[in-house]
C-alpha positions, -999 to 999 in steps of 0.1 A, spaced: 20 -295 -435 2 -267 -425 -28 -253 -452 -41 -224 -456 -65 -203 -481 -56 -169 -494 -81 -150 -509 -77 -117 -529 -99 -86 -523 -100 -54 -547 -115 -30 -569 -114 -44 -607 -80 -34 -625 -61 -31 -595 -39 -59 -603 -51 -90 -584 -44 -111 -610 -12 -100 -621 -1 -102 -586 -13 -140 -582 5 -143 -618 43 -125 -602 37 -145 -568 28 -179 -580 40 -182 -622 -1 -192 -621 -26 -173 -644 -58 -172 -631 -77 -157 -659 -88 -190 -676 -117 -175 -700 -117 -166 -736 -135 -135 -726 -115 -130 -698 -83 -127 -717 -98 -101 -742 -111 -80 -718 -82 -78 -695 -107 -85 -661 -111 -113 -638 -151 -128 -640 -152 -163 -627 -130 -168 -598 -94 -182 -603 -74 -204 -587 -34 -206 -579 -7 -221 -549 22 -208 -534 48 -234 -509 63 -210 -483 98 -221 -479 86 -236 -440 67 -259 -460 31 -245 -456 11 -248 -484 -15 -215 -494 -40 -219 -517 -50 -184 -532 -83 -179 -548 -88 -152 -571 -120 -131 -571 -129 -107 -599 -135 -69 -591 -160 -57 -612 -192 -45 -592 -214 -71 -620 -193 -98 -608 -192 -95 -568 -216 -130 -562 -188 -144 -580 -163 -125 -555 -185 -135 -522 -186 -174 -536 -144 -171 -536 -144 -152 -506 -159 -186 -487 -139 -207 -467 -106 -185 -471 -84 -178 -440 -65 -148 -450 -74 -122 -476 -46 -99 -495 -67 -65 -498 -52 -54 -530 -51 -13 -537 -36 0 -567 -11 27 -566 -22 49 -595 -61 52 -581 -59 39 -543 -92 32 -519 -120 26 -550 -157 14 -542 -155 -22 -548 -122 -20 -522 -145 -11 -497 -174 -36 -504 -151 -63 -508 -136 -56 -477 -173 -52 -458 -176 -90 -473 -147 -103 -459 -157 -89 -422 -189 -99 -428 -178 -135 -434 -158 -131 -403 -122 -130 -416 -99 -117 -393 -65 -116 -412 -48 -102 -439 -19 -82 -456 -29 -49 -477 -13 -55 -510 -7 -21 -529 2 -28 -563 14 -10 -597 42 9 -574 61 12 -607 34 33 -622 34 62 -596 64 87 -575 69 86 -540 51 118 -539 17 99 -547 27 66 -538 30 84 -494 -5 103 -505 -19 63 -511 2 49 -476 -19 76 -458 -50 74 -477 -48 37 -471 -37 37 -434 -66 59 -427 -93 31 -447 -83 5 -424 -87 20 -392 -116 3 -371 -119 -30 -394 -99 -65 -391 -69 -50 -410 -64 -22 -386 -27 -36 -375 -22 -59 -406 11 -54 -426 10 -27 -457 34 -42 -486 40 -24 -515 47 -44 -546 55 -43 -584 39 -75 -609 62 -61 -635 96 -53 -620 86 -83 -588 98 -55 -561 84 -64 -524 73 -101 -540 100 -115 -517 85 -90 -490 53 -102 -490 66 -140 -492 82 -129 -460 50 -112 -437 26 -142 -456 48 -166 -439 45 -147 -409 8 -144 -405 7 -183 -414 27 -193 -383 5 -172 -360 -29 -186 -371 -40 -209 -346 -50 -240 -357 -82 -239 -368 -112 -262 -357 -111 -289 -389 -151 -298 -376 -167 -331 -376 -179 -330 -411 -167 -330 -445 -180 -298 -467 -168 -284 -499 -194 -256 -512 -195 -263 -549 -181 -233 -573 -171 -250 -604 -182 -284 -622 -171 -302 -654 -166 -335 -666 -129 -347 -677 -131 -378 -701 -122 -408 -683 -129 -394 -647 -166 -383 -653 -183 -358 -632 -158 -333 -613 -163 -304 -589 -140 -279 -571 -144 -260 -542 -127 -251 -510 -132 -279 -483 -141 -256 -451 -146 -287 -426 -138 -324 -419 -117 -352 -440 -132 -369 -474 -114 -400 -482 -110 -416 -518 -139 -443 -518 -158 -423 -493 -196 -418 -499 -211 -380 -502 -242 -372 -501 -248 -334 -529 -271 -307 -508 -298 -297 -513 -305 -322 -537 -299 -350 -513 -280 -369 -545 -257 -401 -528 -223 -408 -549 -194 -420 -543 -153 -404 -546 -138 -420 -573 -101 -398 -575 -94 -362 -553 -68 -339 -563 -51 -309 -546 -35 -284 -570 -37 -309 -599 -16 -335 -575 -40 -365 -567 -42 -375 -529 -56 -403 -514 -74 -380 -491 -79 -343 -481 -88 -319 -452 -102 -288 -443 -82 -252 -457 -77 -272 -489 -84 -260 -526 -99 -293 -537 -110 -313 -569 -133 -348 -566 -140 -368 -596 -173 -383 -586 -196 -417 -596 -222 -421 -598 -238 -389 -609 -240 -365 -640 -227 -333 -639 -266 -320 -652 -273 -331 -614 -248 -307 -597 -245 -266 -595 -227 -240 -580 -235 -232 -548 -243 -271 -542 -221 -283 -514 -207 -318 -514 -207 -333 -478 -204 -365 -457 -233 -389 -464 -263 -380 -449 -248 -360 -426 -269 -322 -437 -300 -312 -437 -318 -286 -463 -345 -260 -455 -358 -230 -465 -355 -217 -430 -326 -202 -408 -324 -178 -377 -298 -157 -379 -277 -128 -360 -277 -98 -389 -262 -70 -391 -271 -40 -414 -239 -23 -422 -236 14 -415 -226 20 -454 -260 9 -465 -277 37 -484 -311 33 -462 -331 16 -436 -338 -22 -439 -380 -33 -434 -387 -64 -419 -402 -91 -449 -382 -72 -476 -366 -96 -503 -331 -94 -508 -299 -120 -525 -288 -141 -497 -250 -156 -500 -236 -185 -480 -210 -206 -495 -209 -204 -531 -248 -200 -535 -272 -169 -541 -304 -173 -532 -335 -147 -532 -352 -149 -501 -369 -124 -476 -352 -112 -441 -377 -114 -410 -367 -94 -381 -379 -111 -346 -384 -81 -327 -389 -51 -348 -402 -38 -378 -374 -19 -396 -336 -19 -386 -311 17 -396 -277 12 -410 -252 2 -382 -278 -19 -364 -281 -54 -357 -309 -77 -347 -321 -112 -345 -341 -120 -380 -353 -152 -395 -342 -161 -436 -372 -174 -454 -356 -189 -490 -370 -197 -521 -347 -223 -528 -332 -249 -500 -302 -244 -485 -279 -269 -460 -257 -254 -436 -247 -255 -400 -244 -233 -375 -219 -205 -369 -217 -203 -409 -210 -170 -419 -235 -154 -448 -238 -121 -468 -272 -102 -475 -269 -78 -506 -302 -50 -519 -327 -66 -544 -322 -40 -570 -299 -19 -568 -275 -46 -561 -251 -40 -529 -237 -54 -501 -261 -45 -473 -251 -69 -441 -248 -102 -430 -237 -124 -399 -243 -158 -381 -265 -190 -385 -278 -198 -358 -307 -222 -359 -303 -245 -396 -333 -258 -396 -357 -231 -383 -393 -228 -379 -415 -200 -392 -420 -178 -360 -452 -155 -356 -442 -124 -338 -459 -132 -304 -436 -169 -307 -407 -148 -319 -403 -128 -289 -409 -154 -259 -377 -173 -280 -351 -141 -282 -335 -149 -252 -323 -185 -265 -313 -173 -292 -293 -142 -280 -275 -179 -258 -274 -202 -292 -252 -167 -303 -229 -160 -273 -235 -184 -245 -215 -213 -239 -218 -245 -254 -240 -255 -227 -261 -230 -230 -265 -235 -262 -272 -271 -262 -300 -262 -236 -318 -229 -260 -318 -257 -285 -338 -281 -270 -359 -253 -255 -368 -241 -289 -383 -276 -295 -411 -268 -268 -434 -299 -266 -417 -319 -298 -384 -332 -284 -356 -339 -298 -331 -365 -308 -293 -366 -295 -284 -373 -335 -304 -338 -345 -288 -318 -314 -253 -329 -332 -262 -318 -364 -278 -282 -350 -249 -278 -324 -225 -282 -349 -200 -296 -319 -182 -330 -315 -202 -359 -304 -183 -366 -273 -188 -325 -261 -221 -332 -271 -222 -364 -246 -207 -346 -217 -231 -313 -221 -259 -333 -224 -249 -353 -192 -237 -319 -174 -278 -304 -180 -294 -340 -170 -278 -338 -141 -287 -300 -134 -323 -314 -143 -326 -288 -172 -334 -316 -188 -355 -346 -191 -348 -376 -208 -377 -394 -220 -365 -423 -238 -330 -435 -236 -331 -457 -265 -333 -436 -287 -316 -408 -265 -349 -382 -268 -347 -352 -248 -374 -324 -234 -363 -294 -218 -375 -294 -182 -395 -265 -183 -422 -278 -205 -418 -314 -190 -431 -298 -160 -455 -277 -179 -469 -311 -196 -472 -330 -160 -496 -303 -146 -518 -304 -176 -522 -340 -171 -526 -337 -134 -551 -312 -142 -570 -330 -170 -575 -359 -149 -589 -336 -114 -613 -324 -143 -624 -359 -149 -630 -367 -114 -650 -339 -113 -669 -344 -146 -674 -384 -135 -673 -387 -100 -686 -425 -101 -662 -434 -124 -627 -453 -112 -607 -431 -134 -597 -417 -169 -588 -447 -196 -553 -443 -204 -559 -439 -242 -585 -413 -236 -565 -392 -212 -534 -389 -244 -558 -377 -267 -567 -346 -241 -533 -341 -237 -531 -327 -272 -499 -307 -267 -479 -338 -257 -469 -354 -298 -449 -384 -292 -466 -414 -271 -429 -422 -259 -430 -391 -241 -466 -395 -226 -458 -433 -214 -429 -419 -197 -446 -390 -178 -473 -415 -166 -443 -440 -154 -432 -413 -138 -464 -400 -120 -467 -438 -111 -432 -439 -94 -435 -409 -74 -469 -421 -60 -489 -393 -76 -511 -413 -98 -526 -448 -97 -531 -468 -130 -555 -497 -124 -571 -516 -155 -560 -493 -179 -580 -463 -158 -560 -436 -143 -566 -418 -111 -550 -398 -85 -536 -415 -61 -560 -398 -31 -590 -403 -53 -618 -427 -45 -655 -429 -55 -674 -429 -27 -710 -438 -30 -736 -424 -8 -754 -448 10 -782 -449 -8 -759 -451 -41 -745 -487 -31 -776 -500 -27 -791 -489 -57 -758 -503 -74 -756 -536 -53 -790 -544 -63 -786 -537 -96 -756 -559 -104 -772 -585 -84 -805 -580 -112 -778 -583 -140 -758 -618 -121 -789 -635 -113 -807 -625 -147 -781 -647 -170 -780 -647 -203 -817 -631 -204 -808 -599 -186 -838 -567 -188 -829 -542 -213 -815 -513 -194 -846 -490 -195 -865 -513 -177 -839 -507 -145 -840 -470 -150 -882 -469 -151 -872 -484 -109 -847 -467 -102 -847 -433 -121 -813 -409 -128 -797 -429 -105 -797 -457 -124 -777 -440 -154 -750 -431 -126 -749 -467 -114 -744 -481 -147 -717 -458 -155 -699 -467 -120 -707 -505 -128 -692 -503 -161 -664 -484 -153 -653 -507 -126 -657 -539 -152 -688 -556 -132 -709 -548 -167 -701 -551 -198 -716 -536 -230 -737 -561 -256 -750 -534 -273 -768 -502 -269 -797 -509 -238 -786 -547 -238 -756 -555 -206 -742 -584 -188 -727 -590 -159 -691 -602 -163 -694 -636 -150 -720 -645 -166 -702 -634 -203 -670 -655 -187 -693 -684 -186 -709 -677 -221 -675 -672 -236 -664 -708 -214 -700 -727 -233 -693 -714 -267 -655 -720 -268 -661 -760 -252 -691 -760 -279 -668 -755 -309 -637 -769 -299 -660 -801 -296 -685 -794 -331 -662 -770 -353 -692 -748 -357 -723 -736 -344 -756 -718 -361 -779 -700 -344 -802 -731 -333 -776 -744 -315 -762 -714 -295 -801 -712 -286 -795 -746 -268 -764 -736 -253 -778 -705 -242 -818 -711 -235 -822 -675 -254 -848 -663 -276 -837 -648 -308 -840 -616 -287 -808 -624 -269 -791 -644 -290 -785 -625 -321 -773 -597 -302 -751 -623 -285 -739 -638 -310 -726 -602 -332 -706 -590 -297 -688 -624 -306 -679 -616 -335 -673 -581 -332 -648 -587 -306 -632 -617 -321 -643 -648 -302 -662 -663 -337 -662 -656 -374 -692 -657 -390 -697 -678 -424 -724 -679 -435 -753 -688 -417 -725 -705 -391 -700 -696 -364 -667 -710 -359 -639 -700 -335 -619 -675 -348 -579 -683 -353 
């Protein structure tokens, strides 16, 4: 069975209601208020079974300019839209913003209803065909069908049954999506079913049982009945007018413009890059950072528009801009939104997300990304996939968030992502967890380490290279250590780099010592191995040997023949093998050892041994209690 959404469009008293009333036996009005002063307010709901078996769910919107965030909540999610125009007063102001709304949201079909035929002579009634004709020229309805109908008498009902059924069969059959949605526009609570919400399900397939997550709020709960035009169903797809009894939640926890979705399967921000467009009609140019209502789904939010590349955009013109919110939103891309004034309130624009989860862009930033964002707009999917992971720059990103900001299938996503790998647009680092880096800052990345390490060489020339850990913290622009292990494994692999004890160096680099430089070196590890445990405190081997004794102990050290006791106070590393060899045979034997008896071991004064005995501790070889030692673990 084929469904579809209608949505009506009009200026208020034009007979959108009466209309759904004659077509369906439905009246929409539901409101006390409603009733007693004749106009639609909240939006209504009806259904109508073509005789091929399609089933069309018609929302009705009220027409009242007070009332138009109701009208743009409605106009969500429908397919089709019936632009209604009443005989007696034709083409009216909210019949033109309702029908900038409906382009805006990117509706591309519809039937022009006029209504109230039996009110007016053919004289007026061919004044109102032309009048009408002429509206539509240029917009989506251009070469739609013009029926003429009466709600009292029923003429052309049958007609419009007739080109309704028509349009239906020629919509192609729209892209369901990978994820269930229904933007929340009503909520209540029916006694023995609980909490209950209604909306129009634009994407994806809830099941009864299934588990929804409520954005932004990021509430979990769980589908207890679902029912489509008061029928209950065990399930329900996109196109769908749909109510969900829900557990697990109170309705205090839920609003309107709330969207009910697959478990964990959004995102909220106060952020989106968008595609906008400033319609021609607007009263008066647009300035970047001015507040305005923002409309997607069944939400208004106040938030400010950010152009990217300019400071002020005319009527007719469009631009790249950025949505700051001051209230969370979720969404994906390619969802259509609507902008209307701050005060006075009007439709001014709207257009495409494109980036759901945005960051805030200075202007300098803003420009150098324009191009990818102009492809995450038109390009193809490819291209798209690509922009997105360029726009990460240095951060990466996952395969699971590219799905989510792609808003394609996860098998396109497999092949694109396979497709740019092997076009070496991109890099990835960890295939685990399937993390990607666009190639261009990859290579960017591997010549700042290539360069941060020649500056070491340079800075330390008697030193065998950088220690790993010390060379990631210079390479400040590189976040995740996932990505920096896997440049270095790669540097390794194409023989560019050499990591040796934890120090990295070029592969062509060597410290060479001048003649003189190895001897002053050889003689003083030789000072250091034959010394023992009772080695000279460092200054006494620079008063022989002078600066060159500070660049000797830095190459000794470097290269592991020293090691560090404390500030002045080095040995050489085989004799702390066979200290570390004494004290461990010492307490494996005893249990534990004071002070006294390390002296025996070692034939140290207190000058030695103290300092001896904190490096054991410090790195872990003994414990201290007391006035004892033992061996640690």
């Amino acid at each position: 069975m084929k469904r579809i959404i209608l949505g009506t469009a009009g200026h208020i008293d034009h007979g959108k209601t009466s209309f759904v009333k004659a077509l369906t036996g439905i009246d929409t009005d539901r409101l006390k208020e409603e009733k007693e002063r004749g106009i639609t307010i909240e939006l209504g709901f009806a259904h109508l079974m073509l005789p091929d078996g399609s089933l069309v769910g018609i929302v009705d919107v009220p027409g009242h300019e007070r009332f138009v965030k109701n009208m743009v909540a409605g106009a969500s999610g429908i397919d089709l839209v019936a632009l209604i125009i009443a005989a007696d007063e034709g083409v009216m102001p909210q019949t033109r913003e309702h029908l900038e709304i409906c382009q805006l949201l990117g509706i591309r079909h519809g039937i022009v209803v006029i209504t109230k035929i039996d009110m007016v002579d053919e004289e007026w009634l061919e004044l109102v065909r032309e009048d009408t004709r002429d509206y539509i020229k240029g917009t989506f309805l251009s070469d739609a069908p013009i029926v003429e109908v009466s709600s009292v008498t029923g003429k052309g009902l049958d007609n419009f049954i007739h080109e309704l059924s028509r349009l239906v069969q020629m919509l192609s059959k729209k892209d369901a999506g990978h994820v269930f949605r229904l933007p929340v526009d009503r909520v209540f609570t029916v006694k023995g079913f609980g909490t209950v919400v209604t909306g129009t399900t634009i994407s994806g397939m809830i099941k009864v049982g299934d588990e929804v997550t409520i954005y932004p709020a990021g509430i979990n709960c769980k589908v207890r009945t679902i029912q489509v035009h008061n029928q209950s169903v065990l399930e329900v797809g996109s196109s769908t007018r749909t109510a969900l009894s829900l557990q697990g939640i109170d309705k205090s926890e839920i609003k309107r413009g709330y969207v009910v979705a697959s478990r964990d399967k959004l995102f909220s921000t106060y952020m989106l890059d968008v595609s906008f467009e400033l319609l021609s009609s607007a009263p008066k140019k647009l300035k970047s950072r001015e507040k305005v209502r923002f409309h997607v789904g069944t939400s208004e939010i106040m938030a400010s528009i950010v152009f990217l590349d300019r400071d002020e955009l005319m009527p007719g013109d469009s631009c790249y801009a950025q949505i700051r919110l001051e209230e969370p939103v979720s969404v994906l891309k390619g969802d259509r939104y609507v902008v209307r004034s701050y005060s006075p309130i009007r439709t001014i624009g709207g257009g495409e997300i494109l980036h759901p989860l945005a960051k805030k862009k200075k202007k300098r930033l803003a420009e150098k990304l324009l191009p990818r964002l102009k492809l995450i707009h038109k390009g193809s999917p490819e291209d798209m996939v690509e922009s997105l992971v360029f726009i990460e720059e240095y951060e990466g990103i996952s395969s699971s968030r590219l799905l989510f900001l792609s808003n394609i299938r996860d098998k396109e996503l497999k092949g694109i992502i396979d497709a740019l790998k092997s076009r070496k647009k991109i890099v990835e680092y960890d295939p685990e967890q399937e993390l990607y880096i666009h190639a261009h800052f990859f290579g960017h990345i591997r010549d700042m380490v290539l360069q941060l390490i020649r500056d070491y060489h340079k800075e330390y020339p008697f030193r065998p290279g950088i220690p790993k850990e010390e060379l990631r913290s210079k390479a400040r622009l590189i976040k995740d250590v996932r990505l920096f292990n896997y440049l270095i494994e790669q540097l390794i692999k194409e023989d560019v780099i050499v990591s040796e004890t934890d120090n990295i160096r070029l592969k062509e680099y060597r410290a060479r010592l001048t003649t003189e430089q190895k001897r002053v070196r050889d003689e003083i590890e030789r000072i250091y191995k034959e010394s023992g445990f009772q080695p000279p405190f460092f200054k006494e081997i620079k008063e022989k040997y002078d600066q060159v004794a500070d660049q000797m102990l830095e190459y000794l050290l470097s290269e592991g023949s020293l090691v560090k006791i404390r500030d002045d106070f080095y040995l050489h590393k085989d004799v702390l093998k066979d200290l570390l060899t004494k004290v461990r045979m010492f307490l494996e034997k005893h249990g534990e050892m004071s002070v006294k008896h390390f002296k025996e071991i070692t034939d140290t004064s207190r000058k030695y041994s103290i300092p001896l005995l904190e490096y054991l501790d410090k790195t872990q070889v003994t414990v201290r209690v007391g006035d004892i030692r033992k061996l640690r673990g």
